[in-house]
Backbone bond lengths (Angstrom), bond angles and torsions (degrees), N, CA, C in turn:
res aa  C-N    CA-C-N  psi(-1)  N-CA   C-N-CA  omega(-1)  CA-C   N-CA-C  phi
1 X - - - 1.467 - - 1.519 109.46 -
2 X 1.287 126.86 133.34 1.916 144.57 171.06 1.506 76.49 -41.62
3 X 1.545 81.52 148.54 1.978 99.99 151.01 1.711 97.48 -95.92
4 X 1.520 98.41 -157.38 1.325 99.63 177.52 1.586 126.48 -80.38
5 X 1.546 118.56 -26.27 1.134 156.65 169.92 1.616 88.64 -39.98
6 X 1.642 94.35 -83.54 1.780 97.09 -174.94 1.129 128.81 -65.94
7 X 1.212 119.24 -25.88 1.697 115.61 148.73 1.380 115.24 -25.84
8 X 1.354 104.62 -80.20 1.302 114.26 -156.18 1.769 107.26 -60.39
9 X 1.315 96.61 -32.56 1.609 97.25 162.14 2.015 123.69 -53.11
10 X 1.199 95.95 -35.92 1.456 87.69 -151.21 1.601 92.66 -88.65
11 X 1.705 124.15 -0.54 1.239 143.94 -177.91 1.469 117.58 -83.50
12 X 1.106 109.80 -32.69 1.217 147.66 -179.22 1.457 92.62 -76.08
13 X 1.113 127.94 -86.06 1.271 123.91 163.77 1.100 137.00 -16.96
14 X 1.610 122.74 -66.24 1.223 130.18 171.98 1.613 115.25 -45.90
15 X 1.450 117.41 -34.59 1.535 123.15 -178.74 1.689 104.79 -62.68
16 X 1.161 100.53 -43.75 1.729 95.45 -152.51 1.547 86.03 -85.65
17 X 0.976 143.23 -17.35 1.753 141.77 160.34 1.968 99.90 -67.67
18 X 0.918 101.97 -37.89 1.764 91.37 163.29 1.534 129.90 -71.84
19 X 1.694 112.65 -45.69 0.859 130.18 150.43 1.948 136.37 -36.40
20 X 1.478 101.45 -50.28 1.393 115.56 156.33 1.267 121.67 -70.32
21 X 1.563 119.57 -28.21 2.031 112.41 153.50 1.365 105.42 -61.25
22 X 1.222 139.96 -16.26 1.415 124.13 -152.27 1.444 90.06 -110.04
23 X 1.139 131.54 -2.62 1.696 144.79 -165.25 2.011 83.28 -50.92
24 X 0.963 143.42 -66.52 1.319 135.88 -165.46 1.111 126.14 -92.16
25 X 0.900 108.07 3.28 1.867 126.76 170.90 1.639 112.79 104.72
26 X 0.948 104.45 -13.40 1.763 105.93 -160.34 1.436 98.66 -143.74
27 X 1.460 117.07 133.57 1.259 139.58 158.61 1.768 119.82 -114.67
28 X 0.828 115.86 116.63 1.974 133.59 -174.06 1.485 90.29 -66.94
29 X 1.580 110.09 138.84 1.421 120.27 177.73 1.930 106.72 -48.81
30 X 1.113 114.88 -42.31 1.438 112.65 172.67 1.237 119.91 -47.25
31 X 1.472 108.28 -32.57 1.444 112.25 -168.64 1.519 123.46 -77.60
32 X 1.618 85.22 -38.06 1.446 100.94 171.97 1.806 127.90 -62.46
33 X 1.672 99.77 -28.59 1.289 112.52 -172.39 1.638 102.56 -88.65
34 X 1.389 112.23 -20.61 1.689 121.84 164.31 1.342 119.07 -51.26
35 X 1.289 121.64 -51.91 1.104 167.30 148.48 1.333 110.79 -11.46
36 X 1.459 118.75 -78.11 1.117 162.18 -159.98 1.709 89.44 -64.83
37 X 1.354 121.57 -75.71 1.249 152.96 162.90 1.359 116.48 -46.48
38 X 1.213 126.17 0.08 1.391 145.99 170.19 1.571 119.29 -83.37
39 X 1.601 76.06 -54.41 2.129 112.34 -158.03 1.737 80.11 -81.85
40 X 1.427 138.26 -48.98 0.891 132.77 -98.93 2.026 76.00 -90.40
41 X 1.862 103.63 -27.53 1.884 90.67 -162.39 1.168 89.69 -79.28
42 X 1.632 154.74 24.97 1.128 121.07 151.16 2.085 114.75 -53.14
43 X 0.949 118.25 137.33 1.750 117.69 -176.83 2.084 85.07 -104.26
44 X 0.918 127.40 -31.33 1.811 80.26 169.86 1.402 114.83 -115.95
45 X 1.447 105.16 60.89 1.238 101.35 173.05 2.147 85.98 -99.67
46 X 1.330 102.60 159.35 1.370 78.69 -176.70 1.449 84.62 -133.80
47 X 1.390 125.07 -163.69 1.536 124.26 -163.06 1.885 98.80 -81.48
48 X 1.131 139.62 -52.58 1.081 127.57 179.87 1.315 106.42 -32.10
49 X 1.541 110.69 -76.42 1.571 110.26 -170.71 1.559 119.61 -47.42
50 X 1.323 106.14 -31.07 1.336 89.17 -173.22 2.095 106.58 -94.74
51 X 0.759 71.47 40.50 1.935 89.45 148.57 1.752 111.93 -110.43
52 X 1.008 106.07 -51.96 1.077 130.39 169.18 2.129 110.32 -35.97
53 X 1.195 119.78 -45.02 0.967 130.38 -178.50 1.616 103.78 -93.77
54 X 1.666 107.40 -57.01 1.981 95.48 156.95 1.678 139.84 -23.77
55 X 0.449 93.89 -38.03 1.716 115.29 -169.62 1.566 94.01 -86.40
56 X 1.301 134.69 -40.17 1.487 117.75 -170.70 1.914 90.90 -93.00
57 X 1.401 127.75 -34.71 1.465 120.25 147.14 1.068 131.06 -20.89
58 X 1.303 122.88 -61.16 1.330 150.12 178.95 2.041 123.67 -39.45
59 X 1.591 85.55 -42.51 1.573 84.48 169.26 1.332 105.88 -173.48
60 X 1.485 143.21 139.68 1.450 145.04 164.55 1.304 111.81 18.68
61 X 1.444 120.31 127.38 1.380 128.39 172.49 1.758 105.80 -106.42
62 X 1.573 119.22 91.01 1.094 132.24 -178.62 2.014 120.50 -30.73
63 X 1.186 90.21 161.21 2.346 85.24 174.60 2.149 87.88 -58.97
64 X 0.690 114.22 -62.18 1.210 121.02 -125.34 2.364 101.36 -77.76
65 X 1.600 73.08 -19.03 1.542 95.41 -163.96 1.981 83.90 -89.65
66 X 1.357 102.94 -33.84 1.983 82.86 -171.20 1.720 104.44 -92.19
67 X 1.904 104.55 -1.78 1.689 79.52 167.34 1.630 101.03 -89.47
68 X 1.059 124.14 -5.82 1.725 107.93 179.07 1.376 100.68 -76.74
69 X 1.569 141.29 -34.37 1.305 116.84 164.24 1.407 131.29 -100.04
70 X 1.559 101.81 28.74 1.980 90.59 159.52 2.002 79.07 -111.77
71 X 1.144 151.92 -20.40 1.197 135.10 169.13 1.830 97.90 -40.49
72 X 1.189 102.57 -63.20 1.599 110.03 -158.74 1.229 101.16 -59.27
73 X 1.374 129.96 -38.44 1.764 130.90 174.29 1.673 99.64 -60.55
74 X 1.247 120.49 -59.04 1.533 115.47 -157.64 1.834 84.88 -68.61
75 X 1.140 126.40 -49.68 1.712 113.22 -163.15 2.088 109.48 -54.68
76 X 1.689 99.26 -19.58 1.944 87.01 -177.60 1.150 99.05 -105.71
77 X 1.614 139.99 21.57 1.450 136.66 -176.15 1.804 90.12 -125.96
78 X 1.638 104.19 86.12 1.410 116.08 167.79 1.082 117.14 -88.09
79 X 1.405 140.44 -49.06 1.249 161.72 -89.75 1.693 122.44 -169.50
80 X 1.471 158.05 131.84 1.147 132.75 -142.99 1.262 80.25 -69.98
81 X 1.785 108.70 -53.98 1.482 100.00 -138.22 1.676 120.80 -83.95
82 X 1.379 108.92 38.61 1.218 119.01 170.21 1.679 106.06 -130.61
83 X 1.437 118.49 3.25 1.535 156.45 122.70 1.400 110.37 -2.23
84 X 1.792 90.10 -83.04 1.706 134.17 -160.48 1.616 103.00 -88.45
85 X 1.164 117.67 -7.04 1.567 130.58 -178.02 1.288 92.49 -75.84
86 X 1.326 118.21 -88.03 1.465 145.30 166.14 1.350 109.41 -9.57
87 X 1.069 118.85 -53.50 1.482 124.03 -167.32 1.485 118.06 -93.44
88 X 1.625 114.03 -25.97 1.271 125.19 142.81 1.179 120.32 -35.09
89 X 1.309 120.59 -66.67 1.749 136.43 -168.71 1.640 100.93 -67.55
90 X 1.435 132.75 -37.26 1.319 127.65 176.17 2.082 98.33 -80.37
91 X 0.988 136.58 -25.01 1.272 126.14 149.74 1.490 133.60 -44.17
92 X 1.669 117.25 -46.56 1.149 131.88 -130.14 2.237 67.58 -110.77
93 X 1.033 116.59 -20.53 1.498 90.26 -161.53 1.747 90.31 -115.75
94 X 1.213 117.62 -0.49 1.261 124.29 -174.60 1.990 101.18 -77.39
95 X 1.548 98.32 -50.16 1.447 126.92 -167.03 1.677 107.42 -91.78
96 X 1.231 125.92 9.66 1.784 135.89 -178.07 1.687 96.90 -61.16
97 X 1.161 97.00 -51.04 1.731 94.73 -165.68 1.622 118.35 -129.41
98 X 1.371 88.65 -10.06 1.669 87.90 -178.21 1.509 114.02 100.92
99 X 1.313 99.46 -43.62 1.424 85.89 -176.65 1.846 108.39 -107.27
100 X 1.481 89.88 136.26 1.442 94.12 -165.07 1.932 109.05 -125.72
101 X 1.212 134.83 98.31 1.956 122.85 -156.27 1.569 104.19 -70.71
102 X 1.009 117.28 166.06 1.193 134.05 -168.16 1.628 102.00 -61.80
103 X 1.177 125.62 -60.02 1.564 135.90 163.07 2.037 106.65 -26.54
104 X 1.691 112.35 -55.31 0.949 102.80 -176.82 1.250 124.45 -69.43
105 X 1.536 120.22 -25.70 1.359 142.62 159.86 1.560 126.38 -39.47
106 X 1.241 94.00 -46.37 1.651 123.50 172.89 1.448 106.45 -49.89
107 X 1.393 102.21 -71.86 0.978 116.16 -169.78 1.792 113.86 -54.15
108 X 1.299 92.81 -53.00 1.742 102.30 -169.85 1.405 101.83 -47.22
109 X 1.384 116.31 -64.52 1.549 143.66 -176.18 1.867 94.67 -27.46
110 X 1.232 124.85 -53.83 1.456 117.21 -152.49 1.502 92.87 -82.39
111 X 1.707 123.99 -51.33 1.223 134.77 165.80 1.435 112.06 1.19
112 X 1.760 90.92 -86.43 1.695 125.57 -167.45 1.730 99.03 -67.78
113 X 1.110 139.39 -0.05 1.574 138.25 -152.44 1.707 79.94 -100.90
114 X 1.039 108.51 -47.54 1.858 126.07 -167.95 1.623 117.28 -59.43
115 X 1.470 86.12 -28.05 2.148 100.76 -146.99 1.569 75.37 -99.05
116 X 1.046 132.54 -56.24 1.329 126.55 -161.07 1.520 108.52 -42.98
117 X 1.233 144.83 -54.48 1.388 142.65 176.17 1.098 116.78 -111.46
118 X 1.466 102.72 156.45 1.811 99.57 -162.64 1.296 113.26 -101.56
119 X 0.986 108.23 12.51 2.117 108.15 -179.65 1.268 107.85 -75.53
120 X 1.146 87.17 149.24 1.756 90.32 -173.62 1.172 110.20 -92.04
121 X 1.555 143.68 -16.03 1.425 131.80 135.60 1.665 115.10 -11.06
122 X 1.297 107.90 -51.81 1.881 119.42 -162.68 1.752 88.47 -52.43
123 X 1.514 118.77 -55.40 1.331 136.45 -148.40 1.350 110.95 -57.37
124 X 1.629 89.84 -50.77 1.727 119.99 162.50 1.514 109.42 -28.96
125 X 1.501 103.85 -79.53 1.497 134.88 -178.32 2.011 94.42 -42.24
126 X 0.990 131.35 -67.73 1.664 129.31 -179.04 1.361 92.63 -57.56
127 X 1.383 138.35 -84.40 1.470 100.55 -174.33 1.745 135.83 -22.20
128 X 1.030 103.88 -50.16 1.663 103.45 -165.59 1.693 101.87 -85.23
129 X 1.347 123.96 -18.30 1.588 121.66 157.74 1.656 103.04 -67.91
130 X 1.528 134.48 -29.88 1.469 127.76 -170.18 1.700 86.76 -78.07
131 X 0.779 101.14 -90.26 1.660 131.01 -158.72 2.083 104.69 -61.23
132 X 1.215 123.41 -31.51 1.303 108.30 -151.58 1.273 154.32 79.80
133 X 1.630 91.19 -10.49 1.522 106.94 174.72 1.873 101.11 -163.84
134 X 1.552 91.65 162.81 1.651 88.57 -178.42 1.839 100.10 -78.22
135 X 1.281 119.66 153.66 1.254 111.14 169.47 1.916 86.44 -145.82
136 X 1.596 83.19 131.37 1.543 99.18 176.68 1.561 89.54 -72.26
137 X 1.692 112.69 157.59 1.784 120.57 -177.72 1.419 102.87 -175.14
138 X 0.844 121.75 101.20 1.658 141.76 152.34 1.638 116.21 -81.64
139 X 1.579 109.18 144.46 1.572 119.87 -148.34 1.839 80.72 -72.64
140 X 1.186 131.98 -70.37 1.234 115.82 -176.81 1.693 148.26 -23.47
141 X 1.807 91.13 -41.27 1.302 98.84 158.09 1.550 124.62 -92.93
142 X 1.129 119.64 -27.88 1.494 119.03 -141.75 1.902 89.08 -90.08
143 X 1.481 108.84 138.18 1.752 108.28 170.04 1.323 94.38 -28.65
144 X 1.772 82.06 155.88 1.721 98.75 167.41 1.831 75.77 -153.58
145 X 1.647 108.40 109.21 1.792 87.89 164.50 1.859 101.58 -79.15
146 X 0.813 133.32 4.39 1.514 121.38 -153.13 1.297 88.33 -81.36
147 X 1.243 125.65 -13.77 1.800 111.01 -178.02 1.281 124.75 -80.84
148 X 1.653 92.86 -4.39 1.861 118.19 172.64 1.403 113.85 -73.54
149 X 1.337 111.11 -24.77 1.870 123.72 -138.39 1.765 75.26 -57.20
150 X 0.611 159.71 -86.21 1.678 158.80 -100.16 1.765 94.24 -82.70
151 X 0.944 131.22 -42.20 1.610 159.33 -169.67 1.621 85.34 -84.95
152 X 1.337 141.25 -90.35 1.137 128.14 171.48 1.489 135.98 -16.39
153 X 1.416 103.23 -51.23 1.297 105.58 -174.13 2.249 103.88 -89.81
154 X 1.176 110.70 -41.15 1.309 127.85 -159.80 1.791 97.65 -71.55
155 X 1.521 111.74 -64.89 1.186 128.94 -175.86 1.531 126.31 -103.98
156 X 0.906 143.83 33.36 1.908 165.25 -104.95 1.919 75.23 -102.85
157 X 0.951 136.83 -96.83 1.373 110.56 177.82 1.407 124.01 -13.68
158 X 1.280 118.91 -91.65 1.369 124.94 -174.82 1.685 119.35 -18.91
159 X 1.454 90.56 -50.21 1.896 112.01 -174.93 1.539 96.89 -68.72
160 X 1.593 134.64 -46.92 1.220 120.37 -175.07 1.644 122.17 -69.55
161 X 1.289 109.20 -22.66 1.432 141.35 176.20 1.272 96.01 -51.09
162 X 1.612 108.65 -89.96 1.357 128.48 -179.29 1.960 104.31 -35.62
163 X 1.001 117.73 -58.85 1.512 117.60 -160.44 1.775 92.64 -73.86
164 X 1.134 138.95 -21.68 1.378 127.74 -174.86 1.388 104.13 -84.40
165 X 1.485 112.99 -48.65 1.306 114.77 -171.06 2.086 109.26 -60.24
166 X 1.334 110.26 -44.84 1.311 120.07 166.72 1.753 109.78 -34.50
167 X 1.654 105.87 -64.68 1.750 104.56 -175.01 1.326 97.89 -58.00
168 X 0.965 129.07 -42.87 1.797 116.98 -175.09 0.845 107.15 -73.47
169 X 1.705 152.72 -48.89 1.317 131.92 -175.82 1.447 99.88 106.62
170 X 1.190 114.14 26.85 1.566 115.38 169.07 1.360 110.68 -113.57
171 X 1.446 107.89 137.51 1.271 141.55 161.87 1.386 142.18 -82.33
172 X 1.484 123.68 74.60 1.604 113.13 -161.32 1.233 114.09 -64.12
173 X 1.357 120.08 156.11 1.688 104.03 166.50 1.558 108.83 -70.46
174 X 1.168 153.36 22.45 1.313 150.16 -150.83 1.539 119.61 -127.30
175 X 0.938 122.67 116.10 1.489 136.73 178.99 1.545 118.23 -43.82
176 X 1.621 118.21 128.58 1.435 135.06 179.00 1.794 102.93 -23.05
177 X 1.622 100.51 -61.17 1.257 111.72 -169.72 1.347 103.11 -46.77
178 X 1.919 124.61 -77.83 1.117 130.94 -153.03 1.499 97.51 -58.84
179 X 1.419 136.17 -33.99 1.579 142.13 -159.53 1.849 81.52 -60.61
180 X 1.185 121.13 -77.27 1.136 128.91 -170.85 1.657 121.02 -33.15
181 X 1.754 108.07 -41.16 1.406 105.05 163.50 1.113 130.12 -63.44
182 X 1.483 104.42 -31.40 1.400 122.82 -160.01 1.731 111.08 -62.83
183 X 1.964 92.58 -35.94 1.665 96.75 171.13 1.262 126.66 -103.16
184 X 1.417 102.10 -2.02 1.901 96.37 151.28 1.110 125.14 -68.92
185 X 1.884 124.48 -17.02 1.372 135.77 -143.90 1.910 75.88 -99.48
186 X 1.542 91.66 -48.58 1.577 91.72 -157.44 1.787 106.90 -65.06
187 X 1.338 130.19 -27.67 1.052 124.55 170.53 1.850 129.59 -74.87
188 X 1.712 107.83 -26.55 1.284 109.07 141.66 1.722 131.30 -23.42
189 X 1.530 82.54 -57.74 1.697 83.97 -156.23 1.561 99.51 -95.06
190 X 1.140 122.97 1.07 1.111 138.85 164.46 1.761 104.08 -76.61
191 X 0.866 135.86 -63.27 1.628 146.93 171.73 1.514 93.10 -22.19
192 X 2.121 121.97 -75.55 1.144 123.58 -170.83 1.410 121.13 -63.62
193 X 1.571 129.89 -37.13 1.247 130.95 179.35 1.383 103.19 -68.06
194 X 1.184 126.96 -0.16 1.846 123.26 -167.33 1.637 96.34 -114.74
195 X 1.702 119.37 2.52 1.196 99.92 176.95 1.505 117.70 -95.69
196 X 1.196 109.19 -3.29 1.410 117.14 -178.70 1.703 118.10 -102.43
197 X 1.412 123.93 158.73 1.288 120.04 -165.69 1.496 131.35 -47.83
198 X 1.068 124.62 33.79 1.344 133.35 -177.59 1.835 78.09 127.95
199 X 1.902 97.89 147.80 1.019 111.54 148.09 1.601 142.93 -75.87
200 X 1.499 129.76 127.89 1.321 126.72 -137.95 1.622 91.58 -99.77
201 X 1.477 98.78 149.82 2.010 101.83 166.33 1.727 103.82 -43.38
202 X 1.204 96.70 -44.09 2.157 82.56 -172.83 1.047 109.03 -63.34
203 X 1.412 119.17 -43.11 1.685 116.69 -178.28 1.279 108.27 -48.30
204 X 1.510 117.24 -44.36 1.741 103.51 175.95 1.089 108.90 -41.87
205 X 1.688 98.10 -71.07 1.757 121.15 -166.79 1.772 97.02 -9.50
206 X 1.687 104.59 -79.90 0.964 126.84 -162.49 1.188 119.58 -33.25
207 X 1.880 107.86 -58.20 1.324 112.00 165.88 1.532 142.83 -39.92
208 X 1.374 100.77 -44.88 1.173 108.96 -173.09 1.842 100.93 -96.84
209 X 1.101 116.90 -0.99 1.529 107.74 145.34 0.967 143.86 -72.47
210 X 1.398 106.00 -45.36 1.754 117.25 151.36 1.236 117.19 -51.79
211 X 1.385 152.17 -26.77 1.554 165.64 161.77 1.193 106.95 -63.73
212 X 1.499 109.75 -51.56 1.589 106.61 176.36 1.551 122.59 -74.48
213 X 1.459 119.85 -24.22 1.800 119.65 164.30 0.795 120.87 -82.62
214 X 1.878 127.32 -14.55 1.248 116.09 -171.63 1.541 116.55 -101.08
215 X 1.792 109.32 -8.63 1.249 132.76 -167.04 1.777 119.73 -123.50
216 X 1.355 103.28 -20.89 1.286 117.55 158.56 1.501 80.29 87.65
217 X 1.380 138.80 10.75 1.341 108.61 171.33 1.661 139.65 -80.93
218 X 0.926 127.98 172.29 1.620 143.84 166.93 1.285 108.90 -32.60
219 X 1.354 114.24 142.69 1.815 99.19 169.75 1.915 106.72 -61.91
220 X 1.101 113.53 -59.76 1.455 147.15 175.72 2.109 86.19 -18.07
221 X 1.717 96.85 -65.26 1.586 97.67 -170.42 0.945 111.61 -51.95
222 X 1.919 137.77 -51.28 1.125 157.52 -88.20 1.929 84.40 -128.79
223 X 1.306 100.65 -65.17 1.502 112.73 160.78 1.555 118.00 -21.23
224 X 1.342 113.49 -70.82 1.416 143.79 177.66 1.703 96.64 -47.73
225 X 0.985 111.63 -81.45 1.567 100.86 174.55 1.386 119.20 -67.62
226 X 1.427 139.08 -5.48 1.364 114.05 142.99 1.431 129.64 -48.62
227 X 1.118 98.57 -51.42 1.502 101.45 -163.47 1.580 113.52 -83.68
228 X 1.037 112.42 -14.59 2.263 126.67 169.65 1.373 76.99 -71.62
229 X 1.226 158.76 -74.98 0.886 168.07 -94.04 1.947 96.53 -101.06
230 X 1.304 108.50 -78.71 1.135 128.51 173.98 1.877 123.43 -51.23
231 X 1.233 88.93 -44.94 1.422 114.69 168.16 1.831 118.05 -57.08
232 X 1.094 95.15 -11.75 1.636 107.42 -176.64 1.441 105.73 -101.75
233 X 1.313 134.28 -10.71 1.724 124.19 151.51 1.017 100.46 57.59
234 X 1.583 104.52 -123.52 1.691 107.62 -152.61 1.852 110.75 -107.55
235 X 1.776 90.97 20.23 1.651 97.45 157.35 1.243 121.75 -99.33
236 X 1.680 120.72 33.44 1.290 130.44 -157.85 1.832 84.53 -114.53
237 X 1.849 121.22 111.65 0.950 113.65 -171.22 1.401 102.88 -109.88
238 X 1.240 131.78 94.82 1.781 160.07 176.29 1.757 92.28 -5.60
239 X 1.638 120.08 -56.87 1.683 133.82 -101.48 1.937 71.10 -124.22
240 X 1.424 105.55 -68.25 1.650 104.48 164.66 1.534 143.00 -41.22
241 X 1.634 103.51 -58.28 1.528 99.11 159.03 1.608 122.26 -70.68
242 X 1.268 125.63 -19.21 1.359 112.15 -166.03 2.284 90.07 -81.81
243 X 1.263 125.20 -19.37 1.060 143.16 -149.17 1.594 83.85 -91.27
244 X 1.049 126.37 -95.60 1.479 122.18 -177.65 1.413 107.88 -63.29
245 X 1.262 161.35 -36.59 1.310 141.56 171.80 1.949 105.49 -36.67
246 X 1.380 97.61 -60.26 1.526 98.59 -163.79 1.756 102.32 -68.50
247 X 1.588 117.51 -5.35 1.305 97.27 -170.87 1.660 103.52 -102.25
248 X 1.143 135.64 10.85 1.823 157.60 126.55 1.332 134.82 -64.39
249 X 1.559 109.75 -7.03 1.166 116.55 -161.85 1.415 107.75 -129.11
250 X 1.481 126.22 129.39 1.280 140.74 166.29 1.706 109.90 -31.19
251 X 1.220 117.96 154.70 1.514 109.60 145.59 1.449 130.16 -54.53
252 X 1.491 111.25 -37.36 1.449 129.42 -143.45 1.839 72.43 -93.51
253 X 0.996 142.43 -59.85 1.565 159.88 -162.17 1.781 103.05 -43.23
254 X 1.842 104.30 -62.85 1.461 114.61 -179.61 1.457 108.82 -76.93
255 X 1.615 120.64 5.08 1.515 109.32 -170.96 1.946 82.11 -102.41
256 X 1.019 143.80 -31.80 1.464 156.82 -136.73 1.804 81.39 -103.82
257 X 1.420 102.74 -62.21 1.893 101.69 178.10 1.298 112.88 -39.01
258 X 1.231 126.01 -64.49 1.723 131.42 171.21 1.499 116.14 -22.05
259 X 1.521 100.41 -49.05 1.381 115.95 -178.34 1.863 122.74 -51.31
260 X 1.710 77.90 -38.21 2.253 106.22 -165.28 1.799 74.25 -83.32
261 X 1.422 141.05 -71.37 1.075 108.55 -163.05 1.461 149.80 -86.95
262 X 1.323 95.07 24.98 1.624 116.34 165.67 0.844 97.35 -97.40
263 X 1.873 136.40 -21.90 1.499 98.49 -179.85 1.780 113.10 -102.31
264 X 1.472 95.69 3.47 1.512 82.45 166.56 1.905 107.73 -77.38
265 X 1.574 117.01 -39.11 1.387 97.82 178.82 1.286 123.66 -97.87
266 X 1.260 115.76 38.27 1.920 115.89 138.67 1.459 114.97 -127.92
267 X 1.461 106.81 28.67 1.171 115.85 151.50 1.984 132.82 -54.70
268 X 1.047 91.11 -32.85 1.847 103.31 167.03 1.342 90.26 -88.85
269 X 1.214 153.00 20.20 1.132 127.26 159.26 1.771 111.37 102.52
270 X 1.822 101.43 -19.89 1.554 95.89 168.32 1.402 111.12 -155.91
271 X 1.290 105.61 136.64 1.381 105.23 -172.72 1.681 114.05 -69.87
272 X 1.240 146.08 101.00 1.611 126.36 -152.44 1.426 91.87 -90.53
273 X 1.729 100.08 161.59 1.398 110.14 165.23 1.782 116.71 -15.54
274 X 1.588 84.59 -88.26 1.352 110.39 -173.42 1.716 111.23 -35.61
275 X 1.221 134.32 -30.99 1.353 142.72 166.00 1.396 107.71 -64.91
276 X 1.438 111.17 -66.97 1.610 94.01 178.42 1.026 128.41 -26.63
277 X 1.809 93.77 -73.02 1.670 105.46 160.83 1.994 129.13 3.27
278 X 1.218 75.71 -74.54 1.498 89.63 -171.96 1.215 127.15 -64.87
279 X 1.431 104.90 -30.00 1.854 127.96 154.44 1.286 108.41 -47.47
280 X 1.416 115.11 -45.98 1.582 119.94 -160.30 1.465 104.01 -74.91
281 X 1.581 113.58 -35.33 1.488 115.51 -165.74 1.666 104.38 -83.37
282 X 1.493 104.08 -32.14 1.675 99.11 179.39 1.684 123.66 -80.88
283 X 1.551 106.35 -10.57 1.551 119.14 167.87 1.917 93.49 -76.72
284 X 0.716 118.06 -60.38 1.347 119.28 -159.45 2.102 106.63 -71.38
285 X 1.310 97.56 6.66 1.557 115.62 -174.21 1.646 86.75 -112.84
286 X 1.118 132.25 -53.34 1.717 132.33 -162.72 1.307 83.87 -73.66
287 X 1.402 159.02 13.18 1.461 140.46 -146.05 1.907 126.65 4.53
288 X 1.218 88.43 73.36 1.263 113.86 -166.55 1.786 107.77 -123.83
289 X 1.453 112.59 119.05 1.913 97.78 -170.37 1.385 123.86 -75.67
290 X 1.559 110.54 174.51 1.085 106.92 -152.58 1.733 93.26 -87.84
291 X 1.658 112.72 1.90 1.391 93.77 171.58 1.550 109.54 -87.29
292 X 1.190 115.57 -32.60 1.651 116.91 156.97 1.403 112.43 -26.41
293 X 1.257 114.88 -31.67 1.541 121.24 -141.76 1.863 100.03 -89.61
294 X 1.847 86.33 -45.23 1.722 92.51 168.62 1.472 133.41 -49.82
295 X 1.969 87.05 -38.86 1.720 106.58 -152.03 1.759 96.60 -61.18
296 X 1.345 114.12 -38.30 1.681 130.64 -168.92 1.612 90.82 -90.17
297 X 1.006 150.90 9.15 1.511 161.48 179.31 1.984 104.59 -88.05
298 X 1.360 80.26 -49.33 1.671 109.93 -162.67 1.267 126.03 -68.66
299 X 1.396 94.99 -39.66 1.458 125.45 165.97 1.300 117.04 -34.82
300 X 1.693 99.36 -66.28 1.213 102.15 -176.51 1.955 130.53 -78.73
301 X 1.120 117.70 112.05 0.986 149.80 -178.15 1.845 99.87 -9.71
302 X 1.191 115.01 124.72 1.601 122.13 -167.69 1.546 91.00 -75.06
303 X 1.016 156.23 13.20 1.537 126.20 171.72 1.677 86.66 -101.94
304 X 1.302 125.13 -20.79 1.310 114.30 -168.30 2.100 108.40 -105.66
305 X 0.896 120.94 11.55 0.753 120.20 153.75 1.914 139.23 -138.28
């Protein structure tokens, strides 16, 4: 078993092998799941950390952001035999199954090109194969998303919100706090519109009507967080948002929510099983009763449900 030392080494690692997929800006869902399936035979990576490696998956690893993690690789590789560690672990996950794609090859190849000698010229040389250019980067300045990971994993809306609105250069008038409800609210109702066969134009509609009365926003905004919202699939965590929504939220607030998500699912005109459903499990997640559960049941109009 790693101590902690080599942990953090072989972590270190795994980034700048993410980082070197991101060498062109874009990784193909295959690639990512290659990837994924790469990282995955490290054995002490354990589930925390590998959030930790998610999140640089998740979207473009900037020039400036992949020299702060081959800095951080070259700063715990002092020594050969933490050298021969390194290069072990790109063996041991290279050789898991045998089969290894040309992409993962790629990748390994530039990795191991680096680790093999210890001059720091070599280190040099992997920067400008990652990135294309030298970029001076100190831990203070240079991104670090990992200071997100909690927001990533907890609030996966909110965090995509926040990071889109950042590349654009927009400014809501709206407070950290409420931003944060706004994408638990938006991944809620995202949960029910995703239980039915494809999500419908009304279901937007709907959505982003409920976003827009409860938030005072723009259609334009309201829009914008539908679809971050929707766009988040199967990073929509049921057990998490229903967990922090209700721990921001009034009673009187999650009994009124019930209300917003029946009407996003009889928004097509019928509320289906499978929607209720999901109403039923996220009332009974806000700790909210199941006669509550009727009263917002009731509401909605009997031909549509």
């Amino acid at each position: 078993m790693a101590n902690n030392a080599d942990n953090d080494l072989i972590m270190a690692l795994g980034k700048v092998i993410i980082a070197a997929a991101w060498a062109d800006g874009d990784i193909t869902l295959d690639e990512v799941n290659s990837l994924k399936d790469l990282l995955w035979r490290l054995p002490e990576v354990h589930a925390r950390q590998w959030e930790q490696f998610d999140i640089y998956l998740d979207s473009p690893v900037g020039a400036a952001e992949r020299e702060r993690l081959v800095a951080d690789l070259r700063a715990r590789i002092t020594t050969p035999a933490e050298r021969e560690l390194a290069l072990a672990k790109l063996d041991e996950m290279v050789s898991a199954d045998g089969a290894v794609s040309e992409r993962e090859q790629a990748v390994v190849a530039e990795v191991r090109a680096a680790l093999e000698t210890g001059e720091v010229g070599r280190w040099g040389s992997l920067s400008r194969m990652l990135i294309g250019r030298r970029t001076q980067a100190v831990a203070s300045s240079a991104p670090n998303r990992e200071a997100d990971l909690d927001d990533f994993v907890r609030n996966h809306v909110y965090y995509k919100m926040r990071q889109q609105l950042a590349s654009r250069n927009i400014v809501w008038n709206i407070s950290d706090a409420e931003l944060r409800r706004l994408g638990l609210a938006g991944g809620l109702l995202a949960l029910v519109a995703q239980r039915s066969e494809g999500v419908t134009d009304e279901e937007r509609a709907a959505m982003a009507a409920v976003l827009q009365a409860a938030w005072g926003l723009s259609p334009e905004s309201a829009g914008f967080v539908v679809e971050v919202a929707l766009a988040d699939g199967e990073r929509l965590d049921f057990y998490r948002l229903v967990r922090e929504f209700s721990e921001v939220t009034t009673q009187e607030e999650r009994q009124r929510f019930l209300d917003a998500l029946f009407t996003v699912a009889a928004a097509d005109n019928k509320a289906s099983f499978d929607e209720t459903e999901q109403i039923r499990l996220i009332a009974q997640g806000l700790k909210l009763s199941h006669a509550e559960f009727i009263d917002a049941k009731l509401k909605v109009p009997r031909e549509k449900r």
